[in-house]
C-alpha positions as CSV (number, residue, x, y, z in Angstrom):
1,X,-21.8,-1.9,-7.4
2,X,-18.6,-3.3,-8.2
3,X,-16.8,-2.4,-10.9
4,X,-16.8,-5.3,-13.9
5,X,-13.3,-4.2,-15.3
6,X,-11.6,-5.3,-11.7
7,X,-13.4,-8.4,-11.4
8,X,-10.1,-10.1,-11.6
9,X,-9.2,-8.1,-8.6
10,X,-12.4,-8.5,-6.6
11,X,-12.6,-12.5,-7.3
12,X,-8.9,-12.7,-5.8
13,X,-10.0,-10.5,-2.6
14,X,-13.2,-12.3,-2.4
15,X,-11.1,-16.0,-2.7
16,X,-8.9,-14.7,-0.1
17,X,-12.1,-13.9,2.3
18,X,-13.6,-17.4,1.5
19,X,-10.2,-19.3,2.7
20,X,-11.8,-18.0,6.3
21,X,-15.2,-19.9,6.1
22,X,-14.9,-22.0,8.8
23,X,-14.3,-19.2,10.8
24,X,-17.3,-17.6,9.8
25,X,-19.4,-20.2,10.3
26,X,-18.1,-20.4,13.8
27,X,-18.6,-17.0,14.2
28,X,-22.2,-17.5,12.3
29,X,-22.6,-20.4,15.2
30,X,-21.5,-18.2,17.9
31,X,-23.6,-15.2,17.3
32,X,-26.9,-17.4,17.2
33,X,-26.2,-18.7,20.6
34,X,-24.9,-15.3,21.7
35,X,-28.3,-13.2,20.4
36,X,-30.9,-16.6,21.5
37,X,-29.1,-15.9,25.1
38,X,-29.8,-12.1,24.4
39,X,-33.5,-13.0,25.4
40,X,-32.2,-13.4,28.9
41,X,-32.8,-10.0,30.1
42,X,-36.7,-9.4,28.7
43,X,-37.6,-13.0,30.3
44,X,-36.1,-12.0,33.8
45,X,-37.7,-9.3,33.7
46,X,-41.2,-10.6,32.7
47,X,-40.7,-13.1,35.4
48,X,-39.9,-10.8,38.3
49,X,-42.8,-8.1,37.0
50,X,-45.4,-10.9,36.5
51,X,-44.4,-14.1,39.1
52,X,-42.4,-12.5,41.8
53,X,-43.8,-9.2,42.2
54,X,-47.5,-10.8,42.1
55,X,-46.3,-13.9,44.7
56,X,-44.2,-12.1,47.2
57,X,-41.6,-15.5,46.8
58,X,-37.8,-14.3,47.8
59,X,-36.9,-17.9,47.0
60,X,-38.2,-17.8,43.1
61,X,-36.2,-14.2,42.9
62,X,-32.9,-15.7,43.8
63,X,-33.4,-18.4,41.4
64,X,-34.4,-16.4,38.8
65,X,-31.2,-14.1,39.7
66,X,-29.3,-16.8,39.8
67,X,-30.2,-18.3,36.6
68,X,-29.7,-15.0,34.8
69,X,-26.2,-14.4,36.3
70,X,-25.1,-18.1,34.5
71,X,-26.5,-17.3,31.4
72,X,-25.2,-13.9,31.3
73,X,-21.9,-15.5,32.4
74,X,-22.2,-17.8,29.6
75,X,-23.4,-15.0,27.0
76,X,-20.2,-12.5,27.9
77,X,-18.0,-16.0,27.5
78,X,-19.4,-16.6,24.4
79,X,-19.2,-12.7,23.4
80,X,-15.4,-12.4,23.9
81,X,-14.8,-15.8,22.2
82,X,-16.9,-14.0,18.9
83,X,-14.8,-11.2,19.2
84,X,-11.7,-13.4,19.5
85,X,-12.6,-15.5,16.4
86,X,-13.4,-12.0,14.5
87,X,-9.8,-10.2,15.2
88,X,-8.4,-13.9,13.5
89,X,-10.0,-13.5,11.0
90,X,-9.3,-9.9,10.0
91,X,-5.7,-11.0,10.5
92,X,-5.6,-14.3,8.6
93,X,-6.6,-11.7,5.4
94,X,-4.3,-9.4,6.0
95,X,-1.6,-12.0,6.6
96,X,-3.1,-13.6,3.6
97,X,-2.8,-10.5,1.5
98,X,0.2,-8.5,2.9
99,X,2.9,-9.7,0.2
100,X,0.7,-9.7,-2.5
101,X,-0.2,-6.3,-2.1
102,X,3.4,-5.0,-1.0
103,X,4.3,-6.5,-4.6
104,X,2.0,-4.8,-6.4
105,X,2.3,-2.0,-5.3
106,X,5.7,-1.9,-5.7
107,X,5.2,-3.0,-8.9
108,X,2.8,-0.4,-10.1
109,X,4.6,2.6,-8.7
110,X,7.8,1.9,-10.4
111,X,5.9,2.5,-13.5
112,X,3.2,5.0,-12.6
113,X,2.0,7.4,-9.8
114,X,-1.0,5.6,-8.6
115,X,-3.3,6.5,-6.0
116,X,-4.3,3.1,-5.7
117,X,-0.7,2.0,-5.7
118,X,0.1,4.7,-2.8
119,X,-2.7,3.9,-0.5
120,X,-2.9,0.3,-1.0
121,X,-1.2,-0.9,2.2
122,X,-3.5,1.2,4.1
123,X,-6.7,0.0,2.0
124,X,-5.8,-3.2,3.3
125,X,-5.7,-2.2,7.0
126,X,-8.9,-0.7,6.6
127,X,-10.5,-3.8,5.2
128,X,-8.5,-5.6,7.9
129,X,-9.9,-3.4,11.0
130,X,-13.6,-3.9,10.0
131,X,-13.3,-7.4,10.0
132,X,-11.5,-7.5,13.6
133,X,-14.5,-5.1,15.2
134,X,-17.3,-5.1,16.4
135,X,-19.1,-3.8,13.2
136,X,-19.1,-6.9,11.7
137,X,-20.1,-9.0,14.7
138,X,-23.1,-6.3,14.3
139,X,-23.5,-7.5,11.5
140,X,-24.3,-11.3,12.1
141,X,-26.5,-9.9,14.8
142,X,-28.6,-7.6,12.4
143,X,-30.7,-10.5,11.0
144,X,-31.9,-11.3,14.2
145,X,-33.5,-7.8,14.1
146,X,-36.5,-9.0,12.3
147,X,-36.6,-12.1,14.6
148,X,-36.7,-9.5,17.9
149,X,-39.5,-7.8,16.7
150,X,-41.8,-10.4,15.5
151,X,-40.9,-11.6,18.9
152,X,-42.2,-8.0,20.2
153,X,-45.5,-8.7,17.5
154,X,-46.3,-11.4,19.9
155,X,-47.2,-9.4,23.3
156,X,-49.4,-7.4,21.4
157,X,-49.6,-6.6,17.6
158,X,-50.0,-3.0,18.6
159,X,-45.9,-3.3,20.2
160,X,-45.3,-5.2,16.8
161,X,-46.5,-2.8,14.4
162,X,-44.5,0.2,16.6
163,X,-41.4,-2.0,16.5
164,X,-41.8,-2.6,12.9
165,X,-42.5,1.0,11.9
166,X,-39.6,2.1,14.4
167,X,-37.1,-0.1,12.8
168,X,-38.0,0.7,9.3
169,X,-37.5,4.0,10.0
170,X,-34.3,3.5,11.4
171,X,-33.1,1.5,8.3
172,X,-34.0,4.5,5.9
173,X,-32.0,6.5,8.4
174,X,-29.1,4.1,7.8
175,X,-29.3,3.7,3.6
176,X,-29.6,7.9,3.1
177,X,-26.6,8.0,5.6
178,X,-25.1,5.9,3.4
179,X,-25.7,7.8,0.6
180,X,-25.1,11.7,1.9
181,X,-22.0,10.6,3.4
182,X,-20.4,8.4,1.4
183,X,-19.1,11.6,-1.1
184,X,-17.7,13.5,1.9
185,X,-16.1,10.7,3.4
186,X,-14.3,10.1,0.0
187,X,-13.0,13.7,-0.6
188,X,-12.0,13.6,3.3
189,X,-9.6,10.1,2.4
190,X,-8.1,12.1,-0.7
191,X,-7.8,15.5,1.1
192,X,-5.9,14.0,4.2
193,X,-3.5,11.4,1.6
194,X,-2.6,15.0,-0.4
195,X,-1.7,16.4,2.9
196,X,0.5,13.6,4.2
197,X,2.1,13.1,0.6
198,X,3.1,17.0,1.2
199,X,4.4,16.6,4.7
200,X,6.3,14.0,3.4
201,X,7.9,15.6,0.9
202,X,8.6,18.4,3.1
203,X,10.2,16.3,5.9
204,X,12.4,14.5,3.1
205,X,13.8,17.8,1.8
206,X,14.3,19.5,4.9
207,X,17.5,20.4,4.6
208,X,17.5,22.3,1.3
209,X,14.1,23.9,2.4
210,X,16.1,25.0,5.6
211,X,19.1,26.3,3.4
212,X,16.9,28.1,1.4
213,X,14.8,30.0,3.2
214,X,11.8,28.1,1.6
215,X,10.4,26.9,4.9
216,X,7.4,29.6,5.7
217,X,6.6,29.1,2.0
218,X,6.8,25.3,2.3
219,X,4.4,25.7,5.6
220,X,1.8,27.7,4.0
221,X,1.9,25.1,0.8
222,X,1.2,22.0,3.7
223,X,-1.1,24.4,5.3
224,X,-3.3,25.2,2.8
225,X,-3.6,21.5,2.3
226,X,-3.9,20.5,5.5
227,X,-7.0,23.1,6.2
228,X,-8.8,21.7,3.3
229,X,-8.1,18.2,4.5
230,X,-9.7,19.2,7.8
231,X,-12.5,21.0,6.3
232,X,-13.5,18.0,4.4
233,X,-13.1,16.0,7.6
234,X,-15.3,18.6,9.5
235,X,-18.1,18.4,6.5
236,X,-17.6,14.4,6.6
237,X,-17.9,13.7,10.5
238,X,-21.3,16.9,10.8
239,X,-22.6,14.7,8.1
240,X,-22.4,11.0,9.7
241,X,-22.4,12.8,12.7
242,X,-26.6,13.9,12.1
243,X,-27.4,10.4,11.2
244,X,-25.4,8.9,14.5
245,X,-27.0,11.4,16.4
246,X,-30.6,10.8,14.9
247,X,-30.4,7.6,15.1
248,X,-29.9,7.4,19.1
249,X,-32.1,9.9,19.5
250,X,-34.9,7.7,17.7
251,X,-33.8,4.9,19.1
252,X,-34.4,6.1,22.5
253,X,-37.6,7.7,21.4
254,X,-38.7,4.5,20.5
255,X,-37.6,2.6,23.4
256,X,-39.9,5.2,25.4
257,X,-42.6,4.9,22.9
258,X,-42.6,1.0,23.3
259,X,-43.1,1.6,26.7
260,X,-45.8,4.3,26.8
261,X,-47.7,2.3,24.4
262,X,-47.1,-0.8,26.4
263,X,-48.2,1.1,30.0
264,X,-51.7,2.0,27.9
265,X,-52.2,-1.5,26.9
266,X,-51.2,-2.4,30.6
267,X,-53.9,-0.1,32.1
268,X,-56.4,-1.7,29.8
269,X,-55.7,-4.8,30.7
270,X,-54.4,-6.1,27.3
271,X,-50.8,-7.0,28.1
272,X,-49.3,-7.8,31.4
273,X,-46.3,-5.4,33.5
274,X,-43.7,-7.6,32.7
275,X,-44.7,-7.8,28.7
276,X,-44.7,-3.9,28.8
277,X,-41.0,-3.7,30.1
278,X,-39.9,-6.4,27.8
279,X,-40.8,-5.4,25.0
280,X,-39.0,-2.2,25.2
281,X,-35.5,-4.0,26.4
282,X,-36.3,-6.0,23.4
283,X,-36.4,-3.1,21.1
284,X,-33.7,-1.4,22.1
285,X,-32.1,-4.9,21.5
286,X,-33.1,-5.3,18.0
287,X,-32.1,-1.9,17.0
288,X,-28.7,-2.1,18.6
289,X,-27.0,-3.3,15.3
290,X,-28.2,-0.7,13.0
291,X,-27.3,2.1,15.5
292,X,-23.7,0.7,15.9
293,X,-23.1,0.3,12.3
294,X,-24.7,3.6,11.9
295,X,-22.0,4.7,14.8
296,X,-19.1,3.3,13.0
297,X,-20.3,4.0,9.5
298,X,-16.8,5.9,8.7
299,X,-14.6,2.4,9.0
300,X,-17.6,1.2,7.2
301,X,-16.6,3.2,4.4
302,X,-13.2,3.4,4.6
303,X,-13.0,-0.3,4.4
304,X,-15.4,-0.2,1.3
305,X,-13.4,2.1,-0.4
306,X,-10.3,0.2,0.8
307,X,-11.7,-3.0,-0.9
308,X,-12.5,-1.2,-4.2
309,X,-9.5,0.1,-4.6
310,X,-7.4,-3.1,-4.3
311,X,-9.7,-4.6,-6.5
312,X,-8.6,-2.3,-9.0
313,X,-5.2,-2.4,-8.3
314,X,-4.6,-6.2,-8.4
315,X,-6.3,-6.3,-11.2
316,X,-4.0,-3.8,-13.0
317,X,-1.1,-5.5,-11.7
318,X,-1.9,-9.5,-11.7
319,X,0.1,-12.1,-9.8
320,X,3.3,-13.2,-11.4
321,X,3.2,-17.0,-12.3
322,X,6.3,-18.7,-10.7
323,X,8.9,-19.3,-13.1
324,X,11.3,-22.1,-13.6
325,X,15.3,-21.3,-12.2
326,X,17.5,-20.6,-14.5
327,X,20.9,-21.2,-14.2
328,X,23.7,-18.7,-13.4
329,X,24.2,-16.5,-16.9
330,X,27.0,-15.2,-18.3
331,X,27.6,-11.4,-18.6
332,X,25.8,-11.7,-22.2
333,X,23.8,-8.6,-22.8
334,X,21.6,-8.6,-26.3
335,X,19.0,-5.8,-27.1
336,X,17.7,-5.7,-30.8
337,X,15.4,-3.0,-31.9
338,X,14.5,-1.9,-28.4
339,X,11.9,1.0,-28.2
340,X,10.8,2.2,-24.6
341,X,7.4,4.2,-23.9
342,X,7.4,5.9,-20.6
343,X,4.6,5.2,-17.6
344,X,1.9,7.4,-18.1
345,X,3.8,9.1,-21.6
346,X,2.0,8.2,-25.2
347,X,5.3,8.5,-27.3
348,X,8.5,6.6,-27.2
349,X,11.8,8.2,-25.8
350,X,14.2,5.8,-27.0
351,X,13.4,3.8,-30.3
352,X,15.6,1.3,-32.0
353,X,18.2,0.6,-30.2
354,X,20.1,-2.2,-31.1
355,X,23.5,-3.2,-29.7
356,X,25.2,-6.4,-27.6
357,X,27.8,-6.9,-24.6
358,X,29.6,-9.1,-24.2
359,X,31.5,-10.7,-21.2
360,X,33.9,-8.5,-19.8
361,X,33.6,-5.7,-22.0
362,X,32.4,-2.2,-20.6
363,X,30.3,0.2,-22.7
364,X,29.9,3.6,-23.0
365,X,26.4,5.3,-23.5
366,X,26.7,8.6,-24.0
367,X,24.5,11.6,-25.2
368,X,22.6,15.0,-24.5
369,X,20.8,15.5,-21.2
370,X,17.1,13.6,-21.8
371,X,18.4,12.0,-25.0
372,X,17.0,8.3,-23.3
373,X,20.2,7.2,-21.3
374,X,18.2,6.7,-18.4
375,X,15.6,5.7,-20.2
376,X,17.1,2.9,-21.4
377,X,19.6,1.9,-17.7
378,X,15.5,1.7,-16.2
379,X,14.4,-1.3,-19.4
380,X,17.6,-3.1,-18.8
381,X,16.9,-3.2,-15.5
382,X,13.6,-4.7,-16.1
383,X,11.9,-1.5,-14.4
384,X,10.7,-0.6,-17.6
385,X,9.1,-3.3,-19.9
386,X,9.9,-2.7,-23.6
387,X,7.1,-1.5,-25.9
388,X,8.8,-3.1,-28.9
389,X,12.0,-5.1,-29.4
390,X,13.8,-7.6,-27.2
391,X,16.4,-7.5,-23.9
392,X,18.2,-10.8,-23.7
393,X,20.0,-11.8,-21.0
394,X,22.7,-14.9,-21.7
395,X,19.8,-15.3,-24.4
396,X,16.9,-15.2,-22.9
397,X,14.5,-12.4,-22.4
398,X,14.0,-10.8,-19.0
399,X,10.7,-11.9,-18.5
400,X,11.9,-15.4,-18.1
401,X,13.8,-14.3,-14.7
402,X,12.2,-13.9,-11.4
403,X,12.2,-10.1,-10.6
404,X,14.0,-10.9,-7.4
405,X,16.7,-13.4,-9.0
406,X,16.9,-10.7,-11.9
407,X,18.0,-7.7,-9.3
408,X,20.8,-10.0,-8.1
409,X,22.3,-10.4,-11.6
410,X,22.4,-6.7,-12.4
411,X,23.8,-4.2,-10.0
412,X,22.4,-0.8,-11.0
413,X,23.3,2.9,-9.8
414,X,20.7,5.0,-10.7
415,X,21.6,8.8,-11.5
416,X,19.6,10.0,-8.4
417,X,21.2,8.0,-5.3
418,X,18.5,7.1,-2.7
419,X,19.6,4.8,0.8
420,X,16.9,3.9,3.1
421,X,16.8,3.8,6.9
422,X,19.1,1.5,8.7
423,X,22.2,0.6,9.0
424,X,25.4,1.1,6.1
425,X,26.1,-2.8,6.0
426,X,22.5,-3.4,5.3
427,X,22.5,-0.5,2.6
428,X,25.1,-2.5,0.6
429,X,23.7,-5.6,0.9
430,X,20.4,-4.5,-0.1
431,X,18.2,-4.7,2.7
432,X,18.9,-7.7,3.9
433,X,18.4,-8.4,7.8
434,X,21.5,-10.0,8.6
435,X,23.9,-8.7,5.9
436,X,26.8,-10.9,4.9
437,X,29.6,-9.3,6.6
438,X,32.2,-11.0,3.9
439,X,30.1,-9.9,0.4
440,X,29.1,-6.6,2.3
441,X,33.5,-5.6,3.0
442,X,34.1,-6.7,-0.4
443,X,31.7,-5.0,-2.3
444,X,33.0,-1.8,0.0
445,X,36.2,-2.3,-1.2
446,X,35.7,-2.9,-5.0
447,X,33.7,0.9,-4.4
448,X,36.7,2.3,-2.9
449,X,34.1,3.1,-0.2
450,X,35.6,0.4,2.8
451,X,38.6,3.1,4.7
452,X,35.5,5.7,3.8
453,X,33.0,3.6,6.1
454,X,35.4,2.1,8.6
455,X,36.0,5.8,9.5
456,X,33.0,6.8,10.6
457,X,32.0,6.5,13.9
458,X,30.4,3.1,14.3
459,X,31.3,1.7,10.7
460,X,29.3,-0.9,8.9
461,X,26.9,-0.2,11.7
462,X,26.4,3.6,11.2
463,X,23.0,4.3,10.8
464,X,21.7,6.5,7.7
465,X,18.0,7.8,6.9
466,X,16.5,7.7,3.7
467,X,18.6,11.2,2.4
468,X,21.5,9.9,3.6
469,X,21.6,11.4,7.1
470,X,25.2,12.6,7.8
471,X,26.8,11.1,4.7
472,X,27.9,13.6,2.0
473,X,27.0,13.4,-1.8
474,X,30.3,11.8,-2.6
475,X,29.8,9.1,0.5
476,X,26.2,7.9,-0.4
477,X,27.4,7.8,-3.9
478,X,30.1,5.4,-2.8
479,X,27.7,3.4,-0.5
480,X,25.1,2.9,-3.3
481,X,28.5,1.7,-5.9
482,X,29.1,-0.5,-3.6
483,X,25.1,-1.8,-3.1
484,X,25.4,-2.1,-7.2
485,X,28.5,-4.6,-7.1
486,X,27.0,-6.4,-4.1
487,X,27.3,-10.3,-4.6
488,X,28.9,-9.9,-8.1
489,X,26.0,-9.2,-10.5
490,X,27.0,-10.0,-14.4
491,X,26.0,-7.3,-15.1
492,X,26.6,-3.8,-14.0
493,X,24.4,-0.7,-14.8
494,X,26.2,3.2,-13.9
495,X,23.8,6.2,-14.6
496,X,26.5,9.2,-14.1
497,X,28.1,7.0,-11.5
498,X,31.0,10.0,-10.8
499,X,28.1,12.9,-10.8
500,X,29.4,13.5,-7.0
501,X,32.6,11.0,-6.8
502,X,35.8,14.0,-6.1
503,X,38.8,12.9,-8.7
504,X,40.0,10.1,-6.1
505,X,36.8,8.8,-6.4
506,X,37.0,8.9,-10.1
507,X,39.8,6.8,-9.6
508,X,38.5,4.4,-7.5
509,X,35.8,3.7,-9.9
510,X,37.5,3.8,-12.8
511,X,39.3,0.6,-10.8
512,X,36.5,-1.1,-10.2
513,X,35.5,-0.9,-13.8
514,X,38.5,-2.4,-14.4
515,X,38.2,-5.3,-11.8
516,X,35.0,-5.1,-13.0
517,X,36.0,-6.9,-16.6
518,X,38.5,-8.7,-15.3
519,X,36.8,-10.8,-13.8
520,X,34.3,-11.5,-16.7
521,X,31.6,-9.6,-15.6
522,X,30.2,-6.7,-18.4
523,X,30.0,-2.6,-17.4
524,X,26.9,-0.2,-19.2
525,X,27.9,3.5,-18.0
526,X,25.8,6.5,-18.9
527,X,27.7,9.6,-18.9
528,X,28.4,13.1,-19.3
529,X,32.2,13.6,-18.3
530,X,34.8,11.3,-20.5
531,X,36.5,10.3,-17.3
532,X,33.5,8.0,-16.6
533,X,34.1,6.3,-19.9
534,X,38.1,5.6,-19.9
535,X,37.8,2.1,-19.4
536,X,35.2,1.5,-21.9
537,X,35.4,-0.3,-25.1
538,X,32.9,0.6,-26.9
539,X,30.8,3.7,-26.7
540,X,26.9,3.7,-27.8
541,X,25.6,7.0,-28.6
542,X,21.9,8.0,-28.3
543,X,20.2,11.4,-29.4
544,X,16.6,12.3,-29.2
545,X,16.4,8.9,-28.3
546,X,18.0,7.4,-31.2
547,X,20.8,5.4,-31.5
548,X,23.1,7.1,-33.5
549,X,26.6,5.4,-33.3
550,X,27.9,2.2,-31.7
551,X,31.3,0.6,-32.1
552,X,34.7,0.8,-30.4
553,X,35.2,3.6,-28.5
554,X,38.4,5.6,-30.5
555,X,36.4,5.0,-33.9
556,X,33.3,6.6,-32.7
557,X,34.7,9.4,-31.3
558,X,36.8,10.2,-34.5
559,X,33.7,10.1,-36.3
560,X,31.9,12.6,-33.8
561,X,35.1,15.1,-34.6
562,X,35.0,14.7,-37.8
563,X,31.7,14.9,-37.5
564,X,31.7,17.7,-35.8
565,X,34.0,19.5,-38.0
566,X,32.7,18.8,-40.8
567,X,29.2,20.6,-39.3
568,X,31.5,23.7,-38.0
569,X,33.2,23.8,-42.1
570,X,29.6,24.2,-43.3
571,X,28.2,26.4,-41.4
572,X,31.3,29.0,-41.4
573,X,31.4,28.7,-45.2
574,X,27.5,28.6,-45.7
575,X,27.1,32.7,-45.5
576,X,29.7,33.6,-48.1
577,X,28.0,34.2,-51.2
């Protein structure tokens, strides 16, 4: 039963799945014609048993044979065609659903860790392969199942009532296989995901678990996952395993059964030859689609569980309505009583924070490790929405921007550099396919990271992995400087942007900070070292994510000596009595 809180979620999955009707219908259209010429088989056979077998006449076989070969002809034709119709299908959906799920996803894990947020591109591949196989064909075919055996019912009621009793059986078979293996199949999906997440993890550090002698510990940590992902697959496929197995056995059983029962009737002159090998082609015709979704009941499930859990995720994460462009801002940076409450944290770790920026000014934030500078580069951003106050942009809040349009006004380094696979020049111009060569050199240069890059072996063109492949600390620290002043945001974001930059580089950033305001654009810089703050203005200063001092730079700092001092004077004189 679906879940009422995602209904959102499940009327925007079911939408999507309805914009395919037509093809339904034709598939609807197509399986009638398909399971009517399905009849071909038990007729011929009836026909040879009872008219050519009794009258000797070669000339009524090879009409008969050569009837049945056209309408077999014509049943395969339409078969493939089905199947044909059913793979669109399954990819109209997914084509339907790929961004919109991409986007959420996105969306939700920048603010929480998710399972449904993690798995969701493969929740819609699994939705996506059910419709494209035969399983679903199957099922247009099953409610012809009822139709087969009345048709049975009418060679003898005896056949019917076997038929009937046989197929019931068989669809108690298929509803407790859906209920005792619906659990293992589950843990088996959550067993496997913890497994890869490992293996990912492991593959992505490599080098320091190499360096560190952690990798026997790190293969016994993916091990021990890895076993209990496999046991829970072993426990999953014995289980749906019994029910495939059971059914074909009672399929066939009944099959044989149809046509023991049929001989007797035979002998006693009740129902003809032909009848008696009919009906049990028939049989075995009508149960086909319950043993085949019976045989498939894993993607059966996986899709299930695939379309729950999208469900649930779009409806935690709804659609963003399109907003009007706005035009280019200026480097005007407002925040009044912001307060920021971590994803998946109940308290605030930076409240009331209050301060502005103007157009080519650059501003220090500075403060303890975990004191909210980060915290607070991630809600400018518009990573982080605010759980109280206001971030205005040239005066108007973020939420009036288009996430995409947003990025390209702010250039952010975060404090933990990440590049992703492919090629330098499409690093710094952030992802794009066909980077612009001019923007991409310029940005280099404004990094100090161009004579850097040019260097290497095949320069803009170098290829890098996610960690950075065979680019030091210092050089991926460059490359992602340069990704921040890409295109020339307004407004640049540096979380400990010299954490890894060598005292040259220090230099080189300190000019670009300096270009930086020149040319009217406005510098945040969260730091440690006071060489990353030289060419700041003003300094804001956070603790315990408070804002406790903002103003120019020299003033501040005077008041944190005196501060300072004035703390050291009272404690040295505090224990003489």
């Amino acid at each position: 039963m679906a879940n009422k809180t995602f209904k959102p979620g499940y009327d925007e999955l079911t939408a999507c799945r309805r914009s395919s009707r037509s093809l339904y219908w034709a598939v609807g259209l197509f399986s009638v014609f398909v399971n009517l010429l399905m009849l071909t088989g038990p007729l011929y056979m009836m026909q040879v048993y009872d008219r050519v077998l009794g009258s000797g006449s070669e000339a009524t076989l090879v009409a008969l044979s050569l009837l049945i070969l056209f309408l077999y002809g014509m049943m395969g034709l339409l078969d493939y065609v089905r199947g044909r119709v059913l793979a669109r299908i399954g990819a109209r959906f997914q084509a339907a659903l790929d961004k919109r799920v991409f986007d959420a996803a996105v969306r939700r894990s920048a603010v929480a860790q998710d399972p449904v947020a993690q798995t969701a591109t493969a929740d819609l591949e699994a939705i996506q392969r059910l419709m494209s196989s035969p399983v679903l064909g199957a099922g247009f075919d099953l409610p012809w199942t009822p139709l087969f055996l009345a048709g049975i019912a009418l060679f003898h009621p005896w056949l019917g009532l076997l038929a009937l009793g046989g197929g019931a059986v068989l669809v108690a078979v298929a509803l407790l296989n859906q209920i005792f293996s619906r659990a293992p199949l589950q843990q088996a999906a959550v067993s496997g995901h913890r497994a890869n997440l490992s293996s990912e993890e492991i593959r992505g550090e490599a080098e320091m678990i190499q360096s560190m002698g952690m990798r026997g510990a790190a293969f016994l940590r993916w091990q021990k996952l890895r076993n209990a992902a496999l046991k829970d697959t072993l426990t999953a496929n014995d289980t749906g395993g019994g029910f495939t197995t059971l059914t074909k056995t009672l399929r066939l059983f009944l099959q044989s059964a149809m046509l023991g029962l049929g001989a007797y009737l035979a002998l006693n002159g009740e129902v003809s030859p032909g009848a008696m090998i009919a009906g049990s082609v028939l049989m075995g015709r009508a149960l086909a689609p319950i043993e085949l979704g019976l045989g498939q009941w894993a993607m059966v499930q996986r899709a299930i569980k695939g379309w729950h859990s999208l469900a649930e995720l779009l409806t935690k994460v709804p659609a963003e309505a399109e907003r009007m462009a706005l035009p280019q801002p200026e480097a005007r940076l407002e925040v009044q009583a912001l307060a920021v409450v971590p994803p998946g944290d109940s308290r605030a770790q930076l409240r009331n924070v209050t301060f502005r920026v103007e157009p080519g000014q650059a501003i220090g934030v500075i403060g303890p490790s975990g004191s909210g500078k980060s915290t607070l580069a991630k809600a400018l951003t518009g990573a982080w929405r605010p759980a109280a106050g206001t971030i205005r942009l040239d005066g108007a809040a973020l939420d009036q921007y288009d996430p995409d349009v947003l990025g390209r006004h702010f250039g952010y380094l975060p404090q933990r550099v990440q590049l992703f696979e492919g090629t330098i020049a499409q690093n710094i111009a952030r992802l794009a396919e066909e980077p612009d060569a001019e923007k991409v050199v310029a940005a280099a240069k404004k990094a100090a990271a161009h004579e850097m890059i040019v260097n290497l072996p095949e320069g803009y063109d170098t290829r890098v992995s996610a960690g950075g492949g065979r680019l030091s600390g210092g050089q991926m620290q460059r490359v992602a400087l340069a990704r921040a002043l890409y295109d020339t945001p307004v407004i640049v974001i540096l979380d400990e942007p010299n954490s890894n930059l060598d005292n040259e580089g220090s230099i080189a950033l300190n000019q670009a900070i300096k270009a930086l305001k020149a040319a009217g654009q406005s510098v945040l810089i969260m730091a440690h070292r006071p060489a990353a703050i030289q060419e700041c203005e003003m300094l804001l200063v956070i603790d315990k994510g408070v804002q406790t001092a903002f103003g120019p730079k020299d003033k501040v700092l005077q008041e944190m000596v005196a501060n300072h001092q004035s703390i050291r004077k009272n404690a040295g004189t505090g224990g003489v009595q």
